[in-house]
Every structure is written in structure tokens, then in C-alpha cells.
BAMITOR-154202 format. One record per residue (C-alpha): x, y, z; chain. Coordinates in steps of 0.1 Angstrom, whole numbers. Layout:
# BAMITOR-154202
> X,Y,Z,A
...
This chain:
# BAMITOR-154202
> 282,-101,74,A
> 274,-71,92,A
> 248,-65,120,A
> 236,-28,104,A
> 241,-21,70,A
> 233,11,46,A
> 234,-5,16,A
> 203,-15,-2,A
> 203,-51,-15,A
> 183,-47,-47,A
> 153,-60,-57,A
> 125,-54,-75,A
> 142,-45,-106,A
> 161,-18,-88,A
> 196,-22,-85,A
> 220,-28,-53,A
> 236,1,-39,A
> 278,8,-47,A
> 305,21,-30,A
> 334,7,-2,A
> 336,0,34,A
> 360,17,52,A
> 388,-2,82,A
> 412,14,100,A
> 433,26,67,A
> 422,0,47,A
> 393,5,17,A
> 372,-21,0,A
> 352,-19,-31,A
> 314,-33,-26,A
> 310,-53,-58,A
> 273,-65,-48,A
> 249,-68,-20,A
> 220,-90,-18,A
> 195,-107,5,A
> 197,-144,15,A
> 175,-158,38,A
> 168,-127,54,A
> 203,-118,58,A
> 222,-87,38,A
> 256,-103,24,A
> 284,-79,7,A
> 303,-94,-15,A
> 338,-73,-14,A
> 363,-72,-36,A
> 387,-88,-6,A
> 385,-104,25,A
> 384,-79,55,A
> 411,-77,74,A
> 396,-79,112,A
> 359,-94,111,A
> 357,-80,145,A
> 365,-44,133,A
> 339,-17,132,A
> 341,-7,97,A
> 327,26,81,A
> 306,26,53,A
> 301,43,23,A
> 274,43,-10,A
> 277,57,-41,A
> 254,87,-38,A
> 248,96,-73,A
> 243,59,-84,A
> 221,55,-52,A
> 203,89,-62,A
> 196,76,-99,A
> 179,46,-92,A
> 159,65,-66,A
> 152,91,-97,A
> 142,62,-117,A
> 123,38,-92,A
> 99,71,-87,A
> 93,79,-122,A
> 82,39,-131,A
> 61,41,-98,A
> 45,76,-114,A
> 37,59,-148,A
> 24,26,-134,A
> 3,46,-111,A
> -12,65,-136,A
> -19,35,-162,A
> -35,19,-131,A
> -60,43,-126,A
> -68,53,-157,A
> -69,20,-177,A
> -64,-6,-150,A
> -28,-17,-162,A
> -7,-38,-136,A
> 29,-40,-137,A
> 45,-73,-148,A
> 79,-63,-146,A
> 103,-36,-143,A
> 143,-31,-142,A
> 167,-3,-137,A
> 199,-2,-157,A
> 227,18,-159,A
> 210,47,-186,A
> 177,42,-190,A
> 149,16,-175,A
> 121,-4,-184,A
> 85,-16,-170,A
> 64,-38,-185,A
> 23,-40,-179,A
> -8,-59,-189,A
> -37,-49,-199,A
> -70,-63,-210,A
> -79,-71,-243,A
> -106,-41,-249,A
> -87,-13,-242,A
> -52,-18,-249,A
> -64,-6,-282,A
> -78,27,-267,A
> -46,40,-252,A
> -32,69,-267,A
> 9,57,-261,A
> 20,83,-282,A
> 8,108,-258,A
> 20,93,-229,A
> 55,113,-223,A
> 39,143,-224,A
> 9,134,-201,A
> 33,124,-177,A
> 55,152,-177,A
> 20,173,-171,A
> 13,151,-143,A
> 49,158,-129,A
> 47,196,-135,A
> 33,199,-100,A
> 54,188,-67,A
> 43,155,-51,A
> 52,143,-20,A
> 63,108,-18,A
> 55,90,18,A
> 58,52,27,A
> 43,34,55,A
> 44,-3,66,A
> 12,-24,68,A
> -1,-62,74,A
> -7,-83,42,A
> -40,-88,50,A
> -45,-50,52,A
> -29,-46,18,A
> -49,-75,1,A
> -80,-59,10,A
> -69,-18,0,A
> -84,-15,-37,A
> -50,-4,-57,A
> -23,-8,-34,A
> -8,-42,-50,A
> -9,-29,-89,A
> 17,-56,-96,A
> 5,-95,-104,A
> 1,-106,-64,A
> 18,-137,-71,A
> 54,-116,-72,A
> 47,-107,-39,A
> 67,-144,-20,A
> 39,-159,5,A
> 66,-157,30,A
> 61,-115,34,A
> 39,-104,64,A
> 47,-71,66,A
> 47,-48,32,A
> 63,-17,29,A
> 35,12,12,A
> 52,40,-12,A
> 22,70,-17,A
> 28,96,-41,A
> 0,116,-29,A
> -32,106,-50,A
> -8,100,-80,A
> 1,62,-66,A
> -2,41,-36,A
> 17,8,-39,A
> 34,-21,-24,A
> 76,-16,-25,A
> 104,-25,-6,A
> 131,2,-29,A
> 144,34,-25,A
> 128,68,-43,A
> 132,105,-36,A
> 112,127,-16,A
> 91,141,-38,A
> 83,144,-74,A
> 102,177,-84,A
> 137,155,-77,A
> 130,133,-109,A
> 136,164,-132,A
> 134,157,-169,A
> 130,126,-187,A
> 121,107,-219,A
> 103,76,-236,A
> 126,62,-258,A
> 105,33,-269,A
> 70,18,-262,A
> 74,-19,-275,A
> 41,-43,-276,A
> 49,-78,-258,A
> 24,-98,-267,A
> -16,-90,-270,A
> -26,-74,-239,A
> 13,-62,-232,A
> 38,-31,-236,A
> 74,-26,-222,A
> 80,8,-214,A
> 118,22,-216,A
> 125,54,-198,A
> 156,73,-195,A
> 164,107,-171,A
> 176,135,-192,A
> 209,158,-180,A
């Protein structure tokens, strides 16, 4: 266990971070982080050598710099499925080439949704630059802002106070504890590979960046 730590634990659906921890001359691979009971753990691929050691640590950029690409882009389509048909997120998950999220919607207007135009919309609502901020605010504050939880409020443990608030300007505004980019113009290209119906009032999404 470390007292500071750069590496993201997961959650969410995103993924934990990669990379190795430097010590003295000694490298070890990071095979997983997580969060237990409030505490970051890295599981290493080896004991360390000196617990007492300062250590120097490293991520993966480019892995780190995907699921940043990735966690944007879902928050950019949930966004806009909130506010135009009132869709909340179920579910989402980040994999190693491509990722899904999965939404609900009501009965009378599932039907009405053009999903066949939906790449394209959101690639027009992408062709402009969009700044993406984040703020932290009370829980109470959040349960009372109209769109700012668009997931099912119950995924949100009773045990978190404090929530973390990812804006992408009036595109999304949203409860999040994950990484993303800056701004829109960082998640380039990308495609819809398949829009699957789970259920009546349901559709998984799978999305994957493009070179």
C-alpha cells in the first residue's frame, strides 16, 4: 500500500490503469489496482523489495489515454440520449478494442428513435470542440440538479457524500469518478459496430475508436 498513488483503480466500467513501479534498480509490473475500503491496493507481480522505499511510479499512457478516449465518447452519447429522449445509463464497460453502454428507455419512445442514424449524429455533435470540466459537489446538491445523475441512482453506494461532476459543456453534465480527456476534439474518429435490443425498453451500445 502506498500513501499517494497515480494509478486509477477502475470503476465504473472503466478499466484500472497499467504500467510498473520503479525501486532503486528494481522494476515491477502492476497487474491490477483496485479500491477496498477506501484504500488503493496494487497488486504487483512481486513483493517489493523495501516497503519503506520511496518508489517511482509509472502508467501506461496510451492504455491510460484510450480509456480516457472511450470513457468521453460513452459520456457524449449518454448525454445526448438523455436529453433528447430521456434514456439513463444502466451499464457501461471499456474493453481492450471497443466498449459498450447499455440504457433504458420508456416504452413509448424507444420505438421513435432513429438508431440507425445515431453514429452519424454523434459524430455531428463532435465536429465542434468541447471542453470537458469536472467539479466536486454534495449528494444532496446532486440529487436535487435535474440531469446530473443520468445513471439508475441506486448504482451510486449510499456510502458516497461527495460526487465528483464531469461537464462537457451543454453536451453532458454527470456524476463520475473516471478519467476522460480535455476536450472533445481528443476522441478523434470512431464507430458503432452494433446496437443490440436487451429487453423492451433496452439497447447496448458497442463503440469502438478508429486509427
Amino acid at each position: 500500500m502506498f500513501n499517494q498513488t497515480i494509478f486509477y483503480p477502475g470503476g465504473g466500467g472503466q478499466p484500472c490503469d497499467r504500467g510498473i513501479i520503479k525501486q532503486g534498480d528494481e522494476s515491477y509490473h502492476v497487474l491490477a489496482v483496485k479500491k477496498v475500503d477506501g484504500e488503493i491496493i496494487h497488486e504487483l507481480e512481486r513483493p517489493l523489495q523495501d516497503i519503506d522505499q520511496t518508489v517511482e511510479m509509472q502508467i501506461d499512457w496510451s492504455w491510460r489515454y484510450q480509456n480516457m478516449q472511450y470513457h468521453t465518447l460513452l459520456h457524449v452519447i449518454s448525454g445526448y440520449l438523455y436529453e433528447h429522449y430521456n434514456a439513463l445509463a444502466t451499464s457501461s464497460q471499456i474493453e481492450k478494442e471497443h466498449a459498450r453502454l447499455e440504457l433504458s428507455f420508456s416504452p413509448e419512445i424507444i420505438q421513435e428513435i432513429p438508431f440507425d442514424q445515431l453514429e452519424q449524429t454523434i459524430k455531428k455533435v463532435l465536429a465542434q470542440p468541447h471542453n470537458v470540466d469536472t467539479n466536486t459537489i454534495s449528494r444532496a446538491e446532486a440529487e436535487q440538479k435535474e440531469g446530473v445523475i443520468k445513471t439508475v441512482i441506486n448504482l451510486l453506494p449510499a456510502s458516497i457524500n461527495e460526487i465528483r461532476i464531469v461537464q462537457i459543456n451543454d453536451i453532458d453534465e454527470q456524476a463520475c469518478g473516471g478519467t476522460h480527456v480535455n476536450n472533445t476534439n481528443e476522441i478523434k474518429d470512431f464507430s458503432i459496430m452494433k446496437i443490440q435490443q436487451k429487453g423492451p425498453t433496452k439497447k447496448r451500445i458497442k463503440i469502438q475508436l478508429l486509427d
